[in-house]
Backbone and ligand atoms as CSV (ligand in chain L), in Angstrom:
chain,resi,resn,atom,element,x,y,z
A,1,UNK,N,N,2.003,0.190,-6.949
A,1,UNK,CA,C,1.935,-0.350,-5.594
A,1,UNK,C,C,1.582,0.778,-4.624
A,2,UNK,N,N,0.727,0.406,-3.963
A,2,UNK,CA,C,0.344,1.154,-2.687
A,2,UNK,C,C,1.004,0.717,-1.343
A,3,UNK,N,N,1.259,2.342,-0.900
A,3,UNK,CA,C,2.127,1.589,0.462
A,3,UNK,C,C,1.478,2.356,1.503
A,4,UNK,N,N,2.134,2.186,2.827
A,4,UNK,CA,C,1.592,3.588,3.832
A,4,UNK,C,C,2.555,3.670,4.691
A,5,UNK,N,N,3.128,4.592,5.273
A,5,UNK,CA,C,4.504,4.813,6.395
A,5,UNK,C,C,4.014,5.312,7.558
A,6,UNK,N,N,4.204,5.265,8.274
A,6,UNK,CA,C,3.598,5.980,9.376
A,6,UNK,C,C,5.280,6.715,10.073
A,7,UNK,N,N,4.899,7.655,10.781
A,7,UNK,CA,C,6.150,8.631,10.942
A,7,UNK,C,C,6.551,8.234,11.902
A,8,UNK,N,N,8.005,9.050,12.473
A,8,UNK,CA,C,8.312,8.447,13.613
A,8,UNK,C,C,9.881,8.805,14.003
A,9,UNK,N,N,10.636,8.666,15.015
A,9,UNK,CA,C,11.685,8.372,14.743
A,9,UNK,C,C,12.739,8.281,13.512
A,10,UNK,N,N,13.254,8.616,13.238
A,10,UNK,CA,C,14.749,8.461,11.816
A,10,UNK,C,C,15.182,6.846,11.900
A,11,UNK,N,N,15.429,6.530,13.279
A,11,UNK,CA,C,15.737,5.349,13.991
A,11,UNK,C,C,14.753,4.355,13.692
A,12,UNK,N,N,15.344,3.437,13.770
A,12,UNK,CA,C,13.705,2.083,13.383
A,12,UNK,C,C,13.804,2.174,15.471
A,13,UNK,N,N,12.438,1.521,15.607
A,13,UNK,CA,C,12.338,1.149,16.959
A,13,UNK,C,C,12.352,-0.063,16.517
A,14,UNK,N,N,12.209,-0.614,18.608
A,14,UNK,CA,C,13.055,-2.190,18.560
A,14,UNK,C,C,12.153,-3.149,17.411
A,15,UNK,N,N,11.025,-3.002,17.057
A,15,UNK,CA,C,10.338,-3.800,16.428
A,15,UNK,C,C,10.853,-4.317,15.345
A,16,UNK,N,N,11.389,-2.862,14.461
A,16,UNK,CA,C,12.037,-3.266,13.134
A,16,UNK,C,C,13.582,-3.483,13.300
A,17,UNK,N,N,13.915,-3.530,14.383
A,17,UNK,CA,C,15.023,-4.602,14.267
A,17,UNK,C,C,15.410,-5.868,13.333
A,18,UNK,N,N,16.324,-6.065,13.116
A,18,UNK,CA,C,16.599,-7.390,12.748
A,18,UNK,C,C,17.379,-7.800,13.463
A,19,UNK,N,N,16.778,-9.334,13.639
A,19,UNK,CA,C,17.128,-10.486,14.562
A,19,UNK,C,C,18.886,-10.884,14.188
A,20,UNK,N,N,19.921,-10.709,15.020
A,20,UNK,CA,C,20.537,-11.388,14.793
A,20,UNK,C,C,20.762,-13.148,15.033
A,21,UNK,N,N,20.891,-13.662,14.326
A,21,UNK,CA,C,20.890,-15.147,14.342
A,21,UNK,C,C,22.281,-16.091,14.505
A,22,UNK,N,N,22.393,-17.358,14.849
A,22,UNK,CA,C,23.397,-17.775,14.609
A,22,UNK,C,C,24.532,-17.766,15.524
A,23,UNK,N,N,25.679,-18.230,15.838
A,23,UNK,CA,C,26.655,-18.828,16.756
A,23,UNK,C,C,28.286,-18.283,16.462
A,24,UNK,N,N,28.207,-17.603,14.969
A,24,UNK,CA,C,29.890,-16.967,15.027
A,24,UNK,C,C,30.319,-16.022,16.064
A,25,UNK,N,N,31.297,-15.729,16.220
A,25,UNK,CA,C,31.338,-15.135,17.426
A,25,UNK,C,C,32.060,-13.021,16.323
A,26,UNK,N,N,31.929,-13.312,15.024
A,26,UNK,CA,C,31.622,-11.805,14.222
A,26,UNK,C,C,30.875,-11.678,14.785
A,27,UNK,N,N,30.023,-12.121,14.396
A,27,UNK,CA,C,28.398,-11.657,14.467
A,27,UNK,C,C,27.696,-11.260,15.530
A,28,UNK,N,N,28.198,-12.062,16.141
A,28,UNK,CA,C,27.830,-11.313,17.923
A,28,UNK,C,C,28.343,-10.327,18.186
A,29,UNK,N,N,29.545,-10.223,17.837
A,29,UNK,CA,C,30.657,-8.618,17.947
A,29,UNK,C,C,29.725,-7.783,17.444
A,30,UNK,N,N,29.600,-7.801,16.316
A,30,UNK,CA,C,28.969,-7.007,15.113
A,30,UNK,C,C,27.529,-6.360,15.773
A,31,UNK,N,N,27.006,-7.580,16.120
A,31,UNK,CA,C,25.565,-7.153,16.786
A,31,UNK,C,C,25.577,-6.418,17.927
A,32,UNK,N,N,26.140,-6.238,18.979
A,32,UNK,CA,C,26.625,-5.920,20.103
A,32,UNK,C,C,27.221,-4.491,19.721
A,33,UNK,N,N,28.233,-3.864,18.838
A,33,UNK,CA,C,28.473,-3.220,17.886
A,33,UNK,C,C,27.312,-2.253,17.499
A,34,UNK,N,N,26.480,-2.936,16.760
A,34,UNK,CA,C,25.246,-1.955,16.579
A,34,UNK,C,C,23.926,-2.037,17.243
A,35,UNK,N,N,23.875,-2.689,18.190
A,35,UNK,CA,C,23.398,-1.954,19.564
A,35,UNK,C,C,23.929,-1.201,20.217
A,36,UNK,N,N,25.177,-0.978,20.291
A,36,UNK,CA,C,25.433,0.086,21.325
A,36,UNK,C,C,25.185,1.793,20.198
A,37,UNK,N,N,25.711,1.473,19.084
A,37,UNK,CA,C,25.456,2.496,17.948
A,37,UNK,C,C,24.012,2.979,17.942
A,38,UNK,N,N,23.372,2.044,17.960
A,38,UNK,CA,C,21.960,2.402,17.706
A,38,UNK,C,C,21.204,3.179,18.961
A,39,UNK,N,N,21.869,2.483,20.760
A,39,UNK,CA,C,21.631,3.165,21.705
A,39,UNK,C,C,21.932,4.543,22.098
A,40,UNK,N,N,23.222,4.363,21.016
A,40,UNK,CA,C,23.710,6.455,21.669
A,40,UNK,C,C,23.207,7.021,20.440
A,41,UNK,N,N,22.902,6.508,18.893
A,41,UNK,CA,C,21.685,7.321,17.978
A,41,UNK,C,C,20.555,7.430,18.888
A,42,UNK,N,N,19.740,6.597,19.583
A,42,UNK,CA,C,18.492,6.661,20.252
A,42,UNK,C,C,18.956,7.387,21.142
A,43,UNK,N,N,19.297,7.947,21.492
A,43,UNK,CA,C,19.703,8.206,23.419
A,43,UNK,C,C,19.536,9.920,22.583
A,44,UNK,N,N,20.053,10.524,21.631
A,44,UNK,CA,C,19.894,11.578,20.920
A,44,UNK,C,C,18.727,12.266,19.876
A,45,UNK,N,N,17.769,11.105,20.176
A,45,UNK,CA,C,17.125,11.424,18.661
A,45,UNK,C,C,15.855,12.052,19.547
A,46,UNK,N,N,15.297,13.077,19.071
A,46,UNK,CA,C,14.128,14.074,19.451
A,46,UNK,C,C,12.791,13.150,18.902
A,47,UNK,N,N,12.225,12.837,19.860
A,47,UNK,CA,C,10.949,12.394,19.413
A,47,UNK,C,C,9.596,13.373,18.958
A,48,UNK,N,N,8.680,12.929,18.105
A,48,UNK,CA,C,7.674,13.601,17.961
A,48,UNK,C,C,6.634,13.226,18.933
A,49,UNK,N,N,6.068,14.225,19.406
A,49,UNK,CA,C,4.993,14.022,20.565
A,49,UNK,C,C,3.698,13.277,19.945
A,50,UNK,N,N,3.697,12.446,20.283
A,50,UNK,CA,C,2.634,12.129,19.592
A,50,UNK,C,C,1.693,10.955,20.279
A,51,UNK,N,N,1.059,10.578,20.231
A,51,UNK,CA,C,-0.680,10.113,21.300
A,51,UNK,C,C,-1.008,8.656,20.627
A,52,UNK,N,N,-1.681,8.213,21.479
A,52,UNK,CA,C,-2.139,6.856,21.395
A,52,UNK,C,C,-3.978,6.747,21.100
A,53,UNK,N,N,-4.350,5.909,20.426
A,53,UNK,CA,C,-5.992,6.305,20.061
A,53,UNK,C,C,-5.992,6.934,19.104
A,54,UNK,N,N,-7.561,7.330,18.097
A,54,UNK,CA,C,-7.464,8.048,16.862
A,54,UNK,C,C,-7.170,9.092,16.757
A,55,UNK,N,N,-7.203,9.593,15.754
A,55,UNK,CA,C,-6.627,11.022,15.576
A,55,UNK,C,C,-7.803,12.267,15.696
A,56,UNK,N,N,-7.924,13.090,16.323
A,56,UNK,CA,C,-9.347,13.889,15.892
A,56,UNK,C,C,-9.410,14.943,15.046
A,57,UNK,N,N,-8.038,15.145,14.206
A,57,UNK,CA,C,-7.770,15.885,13.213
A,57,UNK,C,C,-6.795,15.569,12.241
A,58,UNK,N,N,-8.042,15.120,11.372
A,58,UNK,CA,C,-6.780,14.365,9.815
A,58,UNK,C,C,-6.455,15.576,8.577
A,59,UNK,N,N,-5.683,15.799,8.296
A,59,UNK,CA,C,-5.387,16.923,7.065
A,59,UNK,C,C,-4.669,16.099,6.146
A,60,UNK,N,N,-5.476,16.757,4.944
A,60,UNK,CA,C,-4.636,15.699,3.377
A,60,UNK,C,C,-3.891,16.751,3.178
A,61,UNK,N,N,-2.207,16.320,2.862
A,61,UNK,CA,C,-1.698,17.493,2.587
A,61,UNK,C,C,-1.005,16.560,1.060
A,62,UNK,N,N,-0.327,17.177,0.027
A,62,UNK,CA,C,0.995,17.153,-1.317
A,62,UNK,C,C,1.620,17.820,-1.314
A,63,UNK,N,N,2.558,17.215,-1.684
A,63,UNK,CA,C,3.878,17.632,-2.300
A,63,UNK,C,C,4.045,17.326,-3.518
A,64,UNK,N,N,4.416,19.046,-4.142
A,64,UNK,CA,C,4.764,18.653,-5.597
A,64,UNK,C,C,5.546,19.909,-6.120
A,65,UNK,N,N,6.430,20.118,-7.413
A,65,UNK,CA,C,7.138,20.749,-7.903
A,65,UNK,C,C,6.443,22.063,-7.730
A,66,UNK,N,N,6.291,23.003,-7.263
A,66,UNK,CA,C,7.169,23.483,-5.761
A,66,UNK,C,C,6.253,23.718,-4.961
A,67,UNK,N,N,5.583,23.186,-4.431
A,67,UNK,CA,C,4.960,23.616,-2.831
A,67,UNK,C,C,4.379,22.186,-1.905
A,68,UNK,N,N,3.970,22.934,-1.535
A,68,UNK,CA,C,3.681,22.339,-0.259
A,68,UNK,C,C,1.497,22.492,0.119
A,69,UNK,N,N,1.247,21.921,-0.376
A,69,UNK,CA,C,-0.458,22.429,-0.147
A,69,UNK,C,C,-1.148,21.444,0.769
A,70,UNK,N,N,-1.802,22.179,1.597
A,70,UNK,CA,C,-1.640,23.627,1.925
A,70,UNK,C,C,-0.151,23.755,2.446
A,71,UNK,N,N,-0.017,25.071,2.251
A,71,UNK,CA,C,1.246,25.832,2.746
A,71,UNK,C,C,0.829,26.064,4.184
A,72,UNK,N,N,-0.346,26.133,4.744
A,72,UNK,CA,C,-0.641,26.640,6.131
A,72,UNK,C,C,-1.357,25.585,6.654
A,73,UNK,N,N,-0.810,25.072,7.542
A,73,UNK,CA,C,-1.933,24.048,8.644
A,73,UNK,C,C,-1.915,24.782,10.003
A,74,UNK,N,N,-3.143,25.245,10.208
A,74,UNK,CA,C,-3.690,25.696,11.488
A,74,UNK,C,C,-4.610,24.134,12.407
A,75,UNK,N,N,-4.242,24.309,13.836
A,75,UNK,CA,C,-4.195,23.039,14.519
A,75,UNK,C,C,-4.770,23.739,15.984
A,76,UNK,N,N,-5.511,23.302,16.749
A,76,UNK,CA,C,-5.462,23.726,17.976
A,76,UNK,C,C,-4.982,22.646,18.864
A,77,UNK,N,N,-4.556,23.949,19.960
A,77,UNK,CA,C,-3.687,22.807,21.041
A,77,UNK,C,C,-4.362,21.952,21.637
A,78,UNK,N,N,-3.829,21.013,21.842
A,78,UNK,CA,C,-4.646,19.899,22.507
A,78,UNK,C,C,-4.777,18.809,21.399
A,79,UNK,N,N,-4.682,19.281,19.910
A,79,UNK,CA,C,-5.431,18.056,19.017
A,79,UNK,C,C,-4.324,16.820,19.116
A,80,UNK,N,N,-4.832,16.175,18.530
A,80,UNK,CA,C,-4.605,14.603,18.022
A,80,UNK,C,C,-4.508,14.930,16.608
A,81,UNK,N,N,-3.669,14.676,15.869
A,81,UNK,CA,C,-3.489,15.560,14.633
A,81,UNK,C,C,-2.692,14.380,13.479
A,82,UNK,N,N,-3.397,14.079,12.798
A,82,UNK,CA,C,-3.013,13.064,11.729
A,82,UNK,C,C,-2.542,13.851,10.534
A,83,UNK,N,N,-1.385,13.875,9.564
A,83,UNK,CA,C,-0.994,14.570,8.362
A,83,UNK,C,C,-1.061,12.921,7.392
A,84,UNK,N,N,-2.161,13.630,6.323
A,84,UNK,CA,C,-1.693,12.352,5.139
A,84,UNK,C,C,-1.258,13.170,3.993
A,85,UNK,N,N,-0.130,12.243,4.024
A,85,UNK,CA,C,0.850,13.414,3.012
A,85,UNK,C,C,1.118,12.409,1.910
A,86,UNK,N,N,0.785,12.817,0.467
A,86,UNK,CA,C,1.246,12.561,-0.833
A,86,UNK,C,C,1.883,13.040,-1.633
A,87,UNK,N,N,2.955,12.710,-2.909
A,87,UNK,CA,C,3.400,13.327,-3.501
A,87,UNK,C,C,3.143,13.425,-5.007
A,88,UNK,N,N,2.817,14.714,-5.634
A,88,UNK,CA,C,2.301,14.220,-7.014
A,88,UNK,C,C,3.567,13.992,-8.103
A,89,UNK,N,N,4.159,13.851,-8.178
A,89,UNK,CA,C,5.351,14.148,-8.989
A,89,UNK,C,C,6.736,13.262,-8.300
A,90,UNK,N,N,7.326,13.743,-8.070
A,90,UNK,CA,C,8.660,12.936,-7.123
A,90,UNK,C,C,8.754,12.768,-5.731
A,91,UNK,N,N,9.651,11.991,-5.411
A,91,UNK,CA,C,10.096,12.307,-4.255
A,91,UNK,C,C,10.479,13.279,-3.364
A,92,UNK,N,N,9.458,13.454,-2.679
A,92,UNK,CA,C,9.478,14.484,-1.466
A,92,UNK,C,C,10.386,14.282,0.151
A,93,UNK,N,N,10.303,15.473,1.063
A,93,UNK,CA,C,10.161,14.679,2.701
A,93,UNK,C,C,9.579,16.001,2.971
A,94,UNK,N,N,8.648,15.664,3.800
A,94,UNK,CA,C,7.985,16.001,4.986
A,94,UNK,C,C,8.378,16.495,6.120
A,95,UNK,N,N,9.118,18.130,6.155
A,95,UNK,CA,C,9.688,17.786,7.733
A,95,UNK,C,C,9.544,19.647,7.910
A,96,UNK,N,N,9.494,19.237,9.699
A,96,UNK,CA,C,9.413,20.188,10.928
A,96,UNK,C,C,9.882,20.444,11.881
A,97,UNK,N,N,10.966,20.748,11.492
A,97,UNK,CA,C,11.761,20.600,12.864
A,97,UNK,C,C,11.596,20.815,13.565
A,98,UNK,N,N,10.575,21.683,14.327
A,98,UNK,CA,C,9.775,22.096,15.476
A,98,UNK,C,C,9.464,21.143,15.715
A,99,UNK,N,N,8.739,20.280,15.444
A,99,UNK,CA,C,8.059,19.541,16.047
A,99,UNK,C,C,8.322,17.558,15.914
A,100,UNK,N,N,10.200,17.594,15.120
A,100,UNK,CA,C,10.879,16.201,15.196
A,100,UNK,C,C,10.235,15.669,14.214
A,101,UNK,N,N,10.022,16.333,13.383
A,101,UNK,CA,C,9.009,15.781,11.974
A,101,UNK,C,C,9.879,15.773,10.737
A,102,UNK,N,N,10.198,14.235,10.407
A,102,UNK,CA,C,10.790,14.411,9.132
A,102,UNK,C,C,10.943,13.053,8.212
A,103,UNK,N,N,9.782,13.223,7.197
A,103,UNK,CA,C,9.684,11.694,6.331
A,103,UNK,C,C,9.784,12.000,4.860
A,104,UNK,N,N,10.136,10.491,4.452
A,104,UNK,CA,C,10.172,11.171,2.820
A,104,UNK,C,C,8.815,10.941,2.290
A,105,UNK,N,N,8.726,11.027,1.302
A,105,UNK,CA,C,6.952,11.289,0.694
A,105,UNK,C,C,7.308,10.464,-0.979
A,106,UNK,N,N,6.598,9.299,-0.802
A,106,UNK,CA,C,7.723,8.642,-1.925
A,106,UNK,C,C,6.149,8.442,-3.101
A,107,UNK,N,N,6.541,8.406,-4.370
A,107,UNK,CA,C,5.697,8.664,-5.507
A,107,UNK,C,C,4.863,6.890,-5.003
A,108,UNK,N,N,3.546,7.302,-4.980
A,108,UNK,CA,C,3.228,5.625,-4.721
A,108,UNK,C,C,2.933,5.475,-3.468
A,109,UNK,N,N,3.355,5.688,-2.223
A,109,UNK,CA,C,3.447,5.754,-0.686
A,109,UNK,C,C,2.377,6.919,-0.131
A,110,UNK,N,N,1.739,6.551,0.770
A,110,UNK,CA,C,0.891,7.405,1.441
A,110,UNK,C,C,1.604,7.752,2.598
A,111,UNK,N,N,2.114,9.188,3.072
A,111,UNK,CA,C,2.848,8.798,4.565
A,111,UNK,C,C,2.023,9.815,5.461
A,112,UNK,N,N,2.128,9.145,6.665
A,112,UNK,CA,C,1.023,9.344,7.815
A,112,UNK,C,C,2.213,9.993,8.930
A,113,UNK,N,N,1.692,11.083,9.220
A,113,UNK,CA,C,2.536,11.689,10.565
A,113,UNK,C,C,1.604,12.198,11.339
A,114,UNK,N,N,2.180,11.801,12.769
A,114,UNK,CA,C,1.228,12.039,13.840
A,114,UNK,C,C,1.704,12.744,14.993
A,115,UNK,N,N,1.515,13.528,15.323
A,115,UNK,CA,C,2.008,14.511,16.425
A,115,UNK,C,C,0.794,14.924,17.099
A,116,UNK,N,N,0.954,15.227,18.612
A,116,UNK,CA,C,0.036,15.610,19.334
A,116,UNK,C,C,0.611,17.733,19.323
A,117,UNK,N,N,-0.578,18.215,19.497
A,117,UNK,CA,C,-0.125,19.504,19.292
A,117,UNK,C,C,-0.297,20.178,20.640
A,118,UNK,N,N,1.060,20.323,21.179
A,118,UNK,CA,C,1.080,20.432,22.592
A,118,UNK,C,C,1.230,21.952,22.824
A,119,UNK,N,N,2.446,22.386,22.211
A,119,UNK,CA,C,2.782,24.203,22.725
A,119,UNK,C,C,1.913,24.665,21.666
A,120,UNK,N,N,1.730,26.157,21.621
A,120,UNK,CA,C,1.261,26.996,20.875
A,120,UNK,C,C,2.463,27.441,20.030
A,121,UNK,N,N,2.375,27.841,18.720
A,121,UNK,CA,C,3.727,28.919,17.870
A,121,UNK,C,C,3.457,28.532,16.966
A,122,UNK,N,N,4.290,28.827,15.483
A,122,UNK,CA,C,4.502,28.677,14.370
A,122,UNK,C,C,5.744,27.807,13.923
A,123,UNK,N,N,5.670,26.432,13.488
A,123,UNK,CA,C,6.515,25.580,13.096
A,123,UNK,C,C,6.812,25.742,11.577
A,124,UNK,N,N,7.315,26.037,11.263
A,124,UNK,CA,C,8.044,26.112,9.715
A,124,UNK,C,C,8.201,24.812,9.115
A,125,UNK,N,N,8.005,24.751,7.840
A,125,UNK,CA,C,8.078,23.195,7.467
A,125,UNK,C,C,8.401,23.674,6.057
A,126,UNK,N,N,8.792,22.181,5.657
A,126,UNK,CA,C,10.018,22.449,3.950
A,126,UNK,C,C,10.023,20.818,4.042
A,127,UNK,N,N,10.406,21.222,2.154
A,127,UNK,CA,C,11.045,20.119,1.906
A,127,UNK,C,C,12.144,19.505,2.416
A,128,UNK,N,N,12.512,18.076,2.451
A,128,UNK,CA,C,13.946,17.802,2.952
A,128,UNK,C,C,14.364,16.904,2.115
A,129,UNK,N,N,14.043,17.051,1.129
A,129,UNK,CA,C,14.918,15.606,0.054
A,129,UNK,C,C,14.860,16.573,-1.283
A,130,UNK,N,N,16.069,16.651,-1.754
A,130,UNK,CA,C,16.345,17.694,-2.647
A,130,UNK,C,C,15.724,17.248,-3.893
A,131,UNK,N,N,15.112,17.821,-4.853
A,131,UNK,CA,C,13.988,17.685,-5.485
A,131,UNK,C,C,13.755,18.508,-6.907
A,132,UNK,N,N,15.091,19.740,-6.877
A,132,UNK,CA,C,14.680,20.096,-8.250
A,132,UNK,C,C,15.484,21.901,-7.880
A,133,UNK,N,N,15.311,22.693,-8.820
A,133,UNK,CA,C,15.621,24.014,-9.001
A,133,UNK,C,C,14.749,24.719,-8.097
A,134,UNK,N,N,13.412,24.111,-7.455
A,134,UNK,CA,C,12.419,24.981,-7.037
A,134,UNK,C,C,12.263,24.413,-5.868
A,135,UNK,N,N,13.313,23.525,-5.409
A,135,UNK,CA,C,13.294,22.463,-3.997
A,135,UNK,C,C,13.309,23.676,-2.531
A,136,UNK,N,N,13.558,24.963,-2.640
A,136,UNK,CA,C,13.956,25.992,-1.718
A,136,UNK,C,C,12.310,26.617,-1.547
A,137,UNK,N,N,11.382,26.455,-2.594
A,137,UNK,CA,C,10.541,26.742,-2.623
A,137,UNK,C,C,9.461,26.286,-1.817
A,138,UNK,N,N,9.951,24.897,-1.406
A,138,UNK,CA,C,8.431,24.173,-0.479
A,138,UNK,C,C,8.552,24.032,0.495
A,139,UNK,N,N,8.178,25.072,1.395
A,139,UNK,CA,C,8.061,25.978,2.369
A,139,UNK,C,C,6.623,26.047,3.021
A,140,UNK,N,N,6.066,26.031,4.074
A,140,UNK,CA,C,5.122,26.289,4.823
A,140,UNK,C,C,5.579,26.583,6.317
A,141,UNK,N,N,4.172,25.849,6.946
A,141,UNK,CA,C,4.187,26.791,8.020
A,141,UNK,C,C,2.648,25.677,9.293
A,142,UNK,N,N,2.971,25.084,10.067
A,142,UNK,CA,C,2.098,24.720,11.427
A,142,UNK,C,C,1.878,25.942,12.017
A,143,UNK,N,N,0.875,26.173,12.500
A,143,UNK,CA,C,0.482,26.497,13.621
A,143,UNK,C,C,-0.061,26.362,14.867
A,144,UNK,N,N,0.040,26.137,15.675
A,144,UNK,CA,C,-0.857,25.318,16.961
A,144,UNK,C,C,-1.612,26.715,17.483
A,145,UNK,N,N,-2.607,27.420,17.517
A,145,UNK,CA,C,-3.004,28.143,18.559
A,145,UNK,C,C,-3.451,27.689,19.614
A,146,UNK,N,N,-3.274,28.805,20.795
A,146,UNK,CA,C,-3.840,28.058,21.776
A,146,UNK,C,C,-5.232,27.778,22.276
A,147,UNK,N,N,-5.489,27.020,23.171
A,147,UNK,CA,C,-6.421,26.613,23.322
A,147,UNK,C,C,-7.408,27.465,24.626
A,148,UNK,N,N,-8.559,27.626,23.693
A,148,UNK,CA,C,-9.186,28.881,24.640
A,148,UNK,C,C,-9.374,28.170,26.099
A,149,UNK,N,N,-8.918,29.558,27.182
A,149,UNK,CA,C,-8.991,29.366,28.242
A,149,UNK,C,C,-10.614,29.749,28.525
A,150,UNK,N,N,-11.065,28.394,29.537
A,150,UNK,CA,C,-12.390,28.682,30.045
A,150,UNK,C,C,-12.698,29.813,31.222
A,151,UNK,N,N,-13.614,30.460,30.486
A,151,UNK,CA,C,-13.910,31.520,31.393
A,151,UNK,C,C,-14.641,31.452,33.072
A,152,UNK,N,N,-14.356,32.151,33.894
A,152,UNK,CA,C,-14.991,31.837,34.904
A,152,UNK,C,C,-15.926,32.854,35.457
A,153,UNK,N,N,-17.109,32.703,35.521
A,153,UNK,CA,C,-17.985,33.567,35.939
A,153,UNK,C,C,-17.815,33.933,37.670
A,154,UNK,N,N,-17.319,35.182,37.888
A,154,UNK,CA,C,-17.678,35.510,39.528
A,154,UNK,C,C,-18.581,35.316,39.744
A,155,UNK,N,N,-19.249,34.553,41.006
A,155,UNK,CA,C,-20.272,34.379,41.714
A,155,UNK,C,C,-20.429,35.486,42.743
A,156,UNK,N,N,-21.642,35.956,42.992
A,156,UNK,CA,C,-21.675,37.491,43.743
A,156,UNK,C,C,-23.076,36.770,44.450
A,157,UNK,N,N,-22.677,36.802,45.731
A,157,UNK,CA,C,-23.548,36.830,46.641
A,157,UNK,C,C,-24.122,38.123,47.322
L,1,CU,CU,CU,12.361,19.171,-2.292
């Protein structure tokens, strides 16, 4: 089976909610209950910056017993920046904490992360779903450089 995830939040947004249904008055507790749970998880959760419209920079990246390839994604600021991330072997995750990035990478699943690349620096990235003896090993590295400043020619009268 082929799947595709797109990144995001830890949190489902309101979309993937489920509907509570029905007239007991549990259930309304219950629901009421985990809305307010879900509002102070949301009210905390770091979003990834990320843009509306296509992407103007797609990178195929894997995960597999032990790395991360590429180990280096160089990005300039400003992009629109699509990651399609696969895993050859097991279950992976995908994550950056720099930049609120963190999915699993499931054998079968294509997962799509999208971040706009706003500051300049070096984001560190690793595995996050424990994975084996060599799980310490998959390790990389974002970079955003910045984005060349336009030069201005003095005008000399
Ligand atoms: Cu791992």
């Amino acid at each position: 089976m082929i799947g595709f995830r797109i990144s995001g939040c830890a949190f489902p947004g309101p979309g993937l909610h489920t509907k509570w249904q029905g007239g007991i008055r549990a259930k309304r507790g219950a629901a009421a209950l985990l809305a307010l749970i879900s509002a102070i998880l949301l009210a905390g959760c770091r979003h990834t910056p990320t843009y509306t419209g296509p992407p103007n920079l797609v990178i195929h990246m894997a995960m597999k017993k032990w790395a991360i390839v590429p180990s280096r994604v160089v990005v300039p600021q400003g992009a629109k920046v699509e990651l399609i991330v696969i895993t050859g072997d097991v279950e992976h995750g995908i994550a950056v904490p720099g930049l609120a990035v963190n999915e699993p990478v499931q054998p079968g699943w294509t997962t799509v992360v999208r971040f706009l690349a706003i500051k300049p620096g070096v984001y560190p990235m690793h595995c996050s779903i424990a994975c084996g003896r060599g799980h310490d090993q998959m390790t990389g590295e974002i970079v955003i450089t910045p984005a060349s400043v336009p030069r201005v020619t003095p005008v000399h009268k």
